[in-house]
C-alpha positions in Angstrom: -98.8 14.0 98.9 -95.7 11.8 99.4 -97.4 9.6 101.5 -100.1 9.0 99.5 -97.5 8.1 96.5 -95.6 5.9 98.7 -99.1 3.9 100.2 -99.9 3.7 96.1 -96.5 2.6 95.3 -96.9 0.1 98.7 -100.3 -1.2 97.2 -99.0 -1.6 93.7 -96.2 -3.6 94.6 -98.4 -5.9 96.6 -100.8 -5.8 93.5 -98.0 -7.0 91.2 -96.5 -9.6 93.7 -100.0 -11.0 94.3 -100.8 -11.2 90.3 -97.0 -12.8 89.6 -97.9 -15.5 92.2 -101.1 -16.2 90.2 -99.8 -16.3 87.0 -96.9 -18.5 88.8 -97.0 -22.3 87.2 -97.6 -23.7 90.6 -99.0 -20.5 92.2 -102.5 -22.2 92.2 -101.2 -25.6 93.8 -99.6 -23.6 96.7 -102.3 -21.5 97.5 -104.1 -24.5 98.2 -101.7 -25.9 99.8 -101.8 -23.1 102.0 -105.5 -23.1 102.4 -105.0 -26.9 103.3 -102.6 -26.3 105.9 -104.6 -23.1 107.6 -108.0 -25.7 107.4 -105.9 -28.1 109.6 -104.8 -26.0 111.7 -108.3 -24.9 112.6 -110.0 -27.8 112.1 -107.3 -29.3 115.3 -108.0 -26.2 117.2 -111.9 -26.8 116.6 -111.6 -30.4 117.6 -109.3 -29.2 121.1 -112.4 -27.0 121.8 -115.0 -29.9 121.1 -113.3 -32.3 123.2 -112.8 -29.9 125.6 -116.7 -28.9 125.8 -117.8 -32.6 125.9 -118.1 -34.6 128.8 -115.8 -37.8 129.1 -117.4 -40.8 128.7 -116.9 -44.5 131.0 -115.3 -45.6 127.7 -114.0 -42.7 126.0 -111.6 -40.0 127.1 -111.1 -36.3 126.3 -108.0 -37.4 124.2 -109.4 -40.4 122.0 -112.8 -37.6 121.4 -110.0 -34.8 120.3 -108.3 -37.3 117.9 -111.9 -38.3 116.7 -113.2 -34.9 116.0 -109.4 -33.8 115.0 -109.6 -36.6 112.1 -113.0 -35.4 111.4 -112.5 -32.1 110.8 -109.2 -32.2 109.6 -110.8 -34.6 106.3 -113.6 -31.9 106.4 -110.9 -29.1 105.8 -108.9 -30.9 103.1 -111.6 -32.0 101.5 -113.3 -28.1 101.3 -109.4 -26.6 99.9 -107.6 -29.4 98.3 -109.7 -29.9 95.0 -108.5 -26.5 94.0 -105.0 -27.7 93.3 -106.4 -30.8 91.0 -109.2 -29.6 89.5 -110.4 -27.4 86.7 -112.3 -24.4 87.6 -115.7 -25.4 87.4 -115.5 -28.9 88.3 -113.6 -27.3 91.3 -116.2 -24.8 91.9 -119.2 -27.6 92.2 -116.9 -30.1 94.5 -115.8 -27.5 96.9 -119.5 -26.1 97.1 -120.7 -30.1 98.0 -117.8 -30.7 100.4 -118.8 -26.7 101.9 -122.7 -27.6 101.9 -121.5 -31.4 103.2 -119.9 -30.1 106.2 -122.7 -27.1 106.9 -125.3 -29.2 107.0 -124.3 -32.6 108.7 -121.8 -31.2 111.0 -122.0 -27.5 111.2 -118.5 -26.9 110.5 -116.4 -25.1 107.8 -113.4 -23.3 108.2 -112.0 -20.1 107.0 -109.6 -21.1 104.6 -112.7 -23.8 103.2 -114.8 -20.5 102.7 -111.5 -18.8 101.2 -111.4 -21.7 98.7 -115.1 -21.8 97.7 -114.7 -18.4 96.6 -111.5 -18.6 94.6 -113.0 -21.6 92.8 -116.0 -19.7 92.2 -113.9 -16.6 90.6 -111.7 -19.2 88.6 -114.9 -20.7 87.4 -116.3 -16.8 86.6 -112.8 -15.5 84.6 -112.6 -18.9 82.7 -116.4 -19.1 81.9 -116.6 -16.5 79.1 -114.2 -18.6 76.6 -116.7 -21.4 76.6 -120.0 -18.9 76.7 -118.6 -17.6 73.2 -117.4 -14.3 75.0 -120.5 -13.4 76.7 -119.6 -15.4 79.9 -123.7 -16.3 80.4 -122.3 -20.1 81.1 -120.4 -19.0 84.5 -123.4 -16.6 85.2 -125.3 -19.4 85.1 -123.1 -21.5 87.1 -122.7 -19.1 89.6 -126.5 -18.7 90.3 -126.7 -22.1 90.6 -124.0 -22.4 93.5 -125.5 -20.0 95.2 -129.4 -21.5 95.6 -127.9 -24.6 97.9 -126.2 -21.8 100.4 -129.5 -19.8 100.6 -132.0 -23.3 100.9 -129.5 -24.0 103.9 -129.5 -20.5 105.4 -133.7 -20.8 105.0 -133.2 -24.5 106.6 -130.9 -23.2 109.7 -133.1 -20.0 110.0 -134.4 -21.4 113.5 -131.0 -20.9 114.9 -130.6 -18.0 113.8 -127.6 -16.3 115.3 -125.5 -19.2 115.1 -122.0 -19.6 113.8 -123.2 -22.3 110.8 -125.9 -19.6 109.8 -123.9 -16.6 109.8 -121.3 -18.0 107.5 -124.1 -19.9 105.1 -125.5 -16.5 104.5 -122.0 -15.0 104.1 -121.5 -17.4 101.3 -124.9 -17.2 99.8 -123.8 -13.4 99.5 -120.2 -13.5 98.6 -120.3 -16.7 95.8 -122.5 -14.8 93.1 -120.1 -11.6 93.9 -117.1 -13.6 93.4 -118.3 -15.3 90.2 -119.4 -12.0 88.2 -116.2 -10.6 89.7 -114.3 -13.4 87.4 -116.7 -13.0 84.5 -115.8 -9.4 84.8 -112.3 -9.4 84.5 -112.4 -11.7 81.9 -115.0 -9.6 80.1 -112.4 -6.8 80.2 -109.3 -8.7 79.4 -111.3 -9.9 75.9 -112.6 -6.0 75.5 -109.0 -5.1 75.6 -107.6 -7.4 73.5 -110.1 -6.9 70.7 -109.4 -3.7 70.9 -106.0 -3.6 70.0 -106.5 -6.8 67.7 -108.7 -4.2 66.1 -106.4 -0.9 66.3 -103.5 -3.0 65.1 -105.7 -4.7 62.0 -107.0 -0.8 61.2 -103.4 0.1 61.2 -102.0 -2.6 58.6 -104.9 -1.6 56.4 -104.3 1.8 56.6 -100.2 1.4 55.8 -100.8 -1.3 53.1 -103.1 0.7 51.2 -100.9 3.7 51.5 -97.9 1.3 50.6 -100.2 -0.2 47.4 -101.3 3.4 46.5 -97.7 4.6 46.6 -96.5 1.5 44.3 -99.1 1.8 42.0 -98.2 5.5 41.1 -94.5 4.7 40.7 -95.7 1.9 38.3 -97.4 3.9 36.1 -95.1 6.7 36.2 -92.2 4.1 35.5 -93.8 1.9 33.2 -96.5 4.4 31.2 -95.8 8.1 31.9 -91.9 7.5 31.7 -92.1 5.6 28.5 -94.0 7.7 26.7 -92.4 11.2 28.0 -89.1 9.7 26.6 -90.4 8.9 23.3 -91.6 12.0 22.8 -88.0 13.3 23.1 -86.7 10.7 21.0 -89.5 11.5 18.5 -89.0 15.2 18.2 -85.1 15.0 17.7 -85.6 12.2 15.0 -88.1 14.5 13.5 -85.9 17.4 13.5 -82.8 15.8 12.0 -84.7 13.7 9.7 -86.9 15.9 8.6 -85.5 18.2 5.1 -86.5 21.5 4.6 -87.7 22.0 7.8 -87.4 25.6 8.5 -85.3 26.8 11.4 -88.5 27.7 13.9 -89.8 24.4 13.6 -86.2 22.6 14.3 -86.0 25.1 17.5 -89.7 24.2 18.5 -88.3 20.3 18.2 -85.4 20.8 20.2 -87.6 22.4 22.8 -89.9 19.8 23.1 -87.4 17.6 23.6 -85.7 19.7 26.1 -88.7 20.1 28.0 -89.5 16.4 28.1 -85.8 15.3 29.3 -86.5 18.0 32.3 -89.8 16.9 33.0 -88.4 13.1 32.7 -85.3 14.2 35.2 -88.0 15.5 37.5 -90.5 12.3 37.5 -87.2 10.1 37.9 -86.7 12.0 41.4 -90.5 11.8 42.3 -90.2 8.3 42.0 -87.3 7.8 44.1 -89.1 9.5 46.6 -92.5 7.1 46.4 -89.9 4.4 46.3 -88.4 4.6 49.4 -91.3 2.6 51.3 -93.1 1.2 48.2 -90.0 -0.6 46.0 -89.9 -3.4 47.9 -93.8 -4.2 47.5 -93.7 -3.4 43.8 -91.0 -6.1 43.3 -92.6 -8.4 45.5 -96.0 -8.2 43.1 -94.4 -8.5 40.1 -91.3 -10.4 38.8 -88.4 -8.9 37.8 -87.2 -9.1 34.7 -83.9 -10.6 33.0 -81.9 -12.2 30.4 -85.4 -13.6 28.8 -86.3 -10.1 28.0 -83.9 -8.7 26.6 -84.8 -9.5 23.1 -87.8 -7.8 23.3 -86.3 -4.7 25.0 -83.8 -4.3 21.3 -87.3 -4.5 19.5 -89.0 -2.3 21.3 -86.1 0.4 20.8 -86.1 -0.9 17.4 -89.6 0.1 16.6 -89.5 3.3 19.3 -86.7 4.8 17.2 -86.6 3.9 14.1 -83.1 2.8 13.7 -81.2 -0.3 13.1 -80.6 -2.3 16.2 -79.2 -5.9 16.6 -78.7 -8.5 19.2 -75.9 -10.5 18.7 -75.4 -13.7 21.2 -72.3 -15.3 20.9 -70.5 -18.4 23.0 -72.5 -21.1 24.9 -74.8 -19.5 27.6 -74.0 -20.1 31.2 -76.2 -20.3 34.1 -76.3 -16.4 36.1 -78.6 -15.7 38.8 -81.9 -13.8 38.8 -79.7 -11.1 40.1 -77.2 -10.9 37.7 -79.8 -11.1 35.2 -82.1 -8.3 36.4 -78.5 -6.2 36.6 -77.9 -7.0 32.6 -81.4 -6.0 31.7 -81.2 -2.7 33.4 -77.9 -1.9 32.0 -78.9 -2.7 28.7 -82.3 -0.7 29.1 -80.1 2.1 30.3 -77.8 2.1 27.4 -80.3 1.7 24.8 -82.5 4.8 26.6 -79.1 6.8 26.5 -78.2 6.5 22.6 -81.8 7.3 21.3 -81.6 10.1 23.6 -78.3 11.3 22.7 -77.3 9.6 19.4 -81.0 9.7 17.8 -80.8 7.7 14.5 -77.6 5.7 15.1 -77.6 2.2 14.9 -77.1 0.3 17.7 -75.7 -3.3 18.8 -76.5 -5.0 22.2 -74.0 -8.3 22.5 -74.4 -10.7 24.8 -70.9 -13.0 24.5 -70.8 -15.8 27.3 -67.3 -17.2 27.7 -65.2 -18.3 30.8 -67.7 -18.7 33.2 -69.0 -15.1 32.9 -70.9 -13.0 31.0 -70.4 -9.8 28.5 -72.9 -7.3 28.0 -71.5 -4.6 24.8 -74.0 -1.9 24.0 -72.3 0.0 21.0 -73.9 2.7 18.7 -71.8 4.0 16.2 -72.9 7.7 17.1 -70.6 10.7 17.3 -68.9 9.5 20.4 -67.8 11.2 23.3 -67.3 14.5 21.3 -71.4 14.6 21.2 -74.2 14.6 22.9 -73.7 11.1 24.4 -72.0 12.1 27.2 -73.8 15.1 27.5 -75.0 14.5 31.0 -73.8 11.1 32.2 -76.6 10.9 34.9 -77.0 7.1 33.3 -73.5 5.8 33.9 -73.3 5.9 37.7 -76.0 4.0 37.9 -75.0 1.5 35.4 -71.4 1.0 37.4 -73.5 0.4 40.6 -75.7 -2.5 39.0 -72.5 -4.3 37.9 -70.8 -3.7 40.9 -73.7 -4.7 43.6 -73.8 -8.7 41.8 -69.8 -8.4 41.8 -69.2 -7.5 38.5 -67.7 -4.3 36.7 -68.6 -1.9 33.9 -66.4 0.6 31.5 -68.0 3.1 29.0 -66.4 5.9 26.7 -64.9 6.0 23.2 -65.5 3.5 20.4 -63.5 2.4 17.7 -63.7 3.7 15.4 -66.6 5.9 16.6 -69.6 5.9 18.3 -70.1 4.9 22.2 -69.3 1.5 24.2 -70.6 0.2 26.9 -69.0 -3.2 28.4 -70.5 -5.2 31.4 -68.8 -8.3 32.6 -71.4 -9.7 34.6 -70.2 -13.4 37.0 -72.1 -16.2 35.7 -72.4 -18.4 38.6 -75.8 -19.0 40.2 -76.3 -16.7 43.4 -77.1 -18.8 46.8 -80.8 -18.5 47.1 -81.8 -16.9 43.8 
């Protein structure tokens, strides 16, 4: 068993060495080098043998016939490796076939590394045929049994010396060219198969996360912006209608305060389900709608206004300065917040939202004139925290507690430069 890992191991590392060479920038242009050099080589030791074989002439010796047939076939080799290096693949592939059939037919001679070259020009041709034959590859399929007719015409045309050298290799190439060509139109067949597949796996998988990612924001939309709403009016409705109510006898008031006990709990719960189908979907809800600011703040106060019932004013004061869609997103929150917290906890009292721009910042008040922190306003608290953190995260700060002389404050100051990239 450890031997055959090791020969794998052997094989694989030739495998990658031999694929890094090809993918090399000049990996092709030194293979044919190569080939070039191994077709002189032969081609001089072919010529040696020639001159050798033929008889000397009265006017021409065994050394001017080896340099003869040594130039020969030297220009014969080059001419059936070199194109590789220069040449695309098919117009390689057809000019090393002519330069192959060239030197079969006229002089009976092609080397080994010519016959190596065919049929790397032939796969080249093959792999890169299937981007132009619109991923089918018929084009190099094509080609490639059209390379191969000359080889078997000349095998047919040699078949009278049959056992020869020439005819040998001529059929060896009629044989191996078509191989070598749906060799290259298979690879590339697979390489396209695998890429489409995980073009395909990876599309299926953004579709399947965005929808959940959509599903997930659209749920914590319309808990926030319907569900939310109207669960928190119906608590701010039932305690108006108990206090405001006279003669109401003491079963219905305790009903009343039920319901709007069981609507804060069942709003404290929804607030935590939607942190939880926030935590992937938040930031694709604020991408798909804009977040609001200073410009809609006037319509929160009339909306809390009409919701409750009770006076509530908006009171600008100083000349506005220029805050960032941060700092403004932070004031309308806070605001929100405050207003949400005295009609839950101060039902009835009136309530003033100030916005007072002065000294390069801005002031956000929220006072109701309710009964303060001896009451219900500071029953739970659960809204402050959050408050603090808005101011704080655009680099402002934020008090609440006491008014004077009653009721509860909340004070923002908010900076009023522009934020870099807002």
């Amino acid at each position: 068993m450890g031997g055959m890992s090791l020969a794998a191991d052997w094989r694989a590392g030739w495998a990658g060495r031999a694929e890094r060479i090809a993918a090399a920038r000049h990996g092709l242009a030194m293979t044919a080098g190569l080939l070039g050099l191994a077709a002189v080589i032969e081609a001089l030791a072919r010529a040696a043998m020639t001159a050798h074989a033929a008889p000397a002439t009265v006017t021409q010796n065994q050394g001017a016939q080896f340099f003869e047939w040594g130039l020969l076939y030297c220009v014969l080799g080059l001419a059936t490796t070199l194109p590789l290096a220069f040449l695309r693949p098919a117009p390689a592939a057809v000019t090393l076939t002519a330069a192959s059939l060239l030197s079969l037919a006229l002089f009976h001679f092609l080397t080994v590394a010519g016959a190596a070259a065919e049929l790397i020009a032939v796969y080249r041709s093959g792999r890169g045929g299937t981007r132009r034959g619109g991923g089918r590859g018929g084009g190099a399929q094509y080609a490639a049994l059209g390379l191969t007719v000359p080889f078997l015409v000349l095998a047919l045309a040699t078949g009278a010396a049959a056992g020869t050298e020439t005819w040998v290799l001529t059929v060896v190439l009629a044989a191996l060219v078509p191989a070598a060509a749906w060799a290259g139109v298979a690879r590339r067949a697979r390489a396209e198969a695998q890429l489409h597949t995980a073009a395909t796996q990876v599309i299926a998988d953004t579709l399947v996360e965005h929808t959940a990612r959509g599903e997930r924001a659209r749920i914590a939309r319309e808990l926030h912006d319907v569900v939310a709403h109207h669960i928190s009016m119906i608590a701010v409705q039932a305690e108006t209608a108990r206090l405001t109510t006279p003669g109401m006898p003491s079963a219905g008031a305790q009903r009343l305060s039920e319901i709007g006990d069981t609507a804060r709990a069942g709003l404290t719960e929804m607030r935590r389900l939607l942190g939880v189908l926030r935590e992937d979907a938040q930031a694709e809800a604020a991408d798909r709608h804009p977040q609001p600011g200073l410009e809609q703040v006037p319509g929160l106060v009339d909306e809390a206004r009409e919701s409750s019932g009770a006076a509530c004013r908006l009171i600008i004061s100083g000349p506005p300065v220029t805050v960032g869609p941060g700092v403004g997103l932070a004031a309308y929150r806070i605001a929100q917040e405050a207003l949400t917290n005295a009609r839950r906890h101060a039902p009835g009292a009136a309530v003033d939202v100030e916005l007072r721009y002065g000294d390069g910042e801005l002031r956000l008040i929220i006072r109701d004139n309710g009964p303060g922190p001896s009451g219900p306003a500071t029953a739970d608290g659960h809204g402050l925290p959050g408050m603090r953190e808005r101011a704080a995260a655009v680099g402002g700060q934020l008090r609440a507690g006491a008014a004077i002389p009653g009721g509860f404050l909340v004070e923002a100051r908010l900076p009023g430069t522009c934020e870099t990239g807002g």
